[in-house]
C-alpha positions in Angstrom: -17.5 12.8 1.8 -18.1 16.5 2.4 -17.1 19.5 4.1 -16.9 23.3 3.9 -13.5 24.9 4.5 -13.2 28.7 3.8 -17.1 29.0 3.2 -16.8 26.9 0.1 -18.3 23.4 0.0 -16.2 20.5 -1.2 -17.5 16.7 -2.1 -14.6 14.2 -2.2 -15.0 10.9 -3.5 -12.9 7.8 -2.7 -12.5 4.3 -2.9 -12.4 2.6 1.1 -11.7 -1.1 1.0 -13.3 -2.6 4.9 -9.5 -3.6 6.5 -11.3 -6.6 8.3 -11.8 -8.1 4.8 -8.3 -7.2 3.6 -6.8 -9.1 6.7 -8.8 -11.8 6.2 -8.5 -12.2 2.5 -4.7 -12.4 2.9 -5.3 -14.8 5.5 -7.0 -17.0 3.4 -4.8 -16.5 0.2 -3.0 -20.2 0.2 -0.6 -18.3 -2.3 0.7 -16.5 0.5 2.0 -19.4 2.4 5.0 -19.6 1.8 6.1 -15.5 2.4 3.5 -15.4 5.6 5.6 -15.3 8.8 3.1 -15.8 12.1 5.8 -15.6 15.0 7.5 -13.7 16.3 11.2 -13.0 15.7 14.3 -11.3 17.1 16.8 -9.4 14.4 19.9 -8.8 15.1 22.7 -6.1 13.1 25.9 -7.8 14.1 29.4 -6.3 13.2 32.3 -8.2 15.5 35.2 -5.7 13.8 33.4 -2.3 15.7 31.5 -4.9 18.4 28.1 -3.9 17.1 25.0 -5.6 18.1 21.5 -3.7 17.4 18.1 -4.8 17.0 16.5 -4.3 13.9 12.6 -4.1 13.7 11.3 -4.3 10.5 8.1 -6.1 10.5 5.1 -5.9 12.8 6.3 -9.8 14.0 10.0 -8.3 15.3 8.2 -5.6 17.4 8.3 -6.4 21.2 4.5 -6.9 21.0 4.4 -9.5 18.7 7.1 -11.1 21.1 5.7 -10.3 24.6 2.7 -12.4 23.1 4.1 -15.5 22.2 6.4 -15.6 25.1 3.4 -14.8 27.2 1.3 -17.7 25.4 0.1 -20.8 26.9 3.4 -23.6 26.5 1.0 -26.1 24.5 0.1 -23.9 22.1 3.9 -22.9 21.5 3.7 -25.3 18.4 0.6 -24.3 16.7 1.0 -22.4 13.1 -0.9 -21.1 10.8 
């Protein structure tokens, strides 16, 4: 990559990795099975002493997206993992 700021030219090199390929790589990476989490979930911060209750979002899959989608989904598919 190149540009000219200032009237001087720069060249930058660095290393790009195609995100399609990432995704599907860790996909496909039966090693991740067991730490890969496909549906959605709801977290909760509870503290009964001070009555407390507040949503924690932490992960792409406890976003209201992620949940607006599976909610949203077709009922037979409601059983279908990856």
């Amino acid at each position: 990559m190149s540009g000219t700021y200032q009237g001087k030219h720069f060249e930058f090199e660095f290393q790009y990795r195609d995100p399609w390929e990432y995704v599907l790589n860790l996909i496909q990476d039966k090693s991740l099975t067991s730490v890969s989490c496909w549906n959605s979930v709801r977290k909760l911060y509870c503290c009964s002493k001070e009555n407390i209750e507040d949503r924690i979002i932490d992960e792409p899959n406890t976003a209201d997206t992620w949940w607006e989608i599976d909610v949203s989904s077709n009922q037979s598919n409601k059983d279908i993992m990856c």
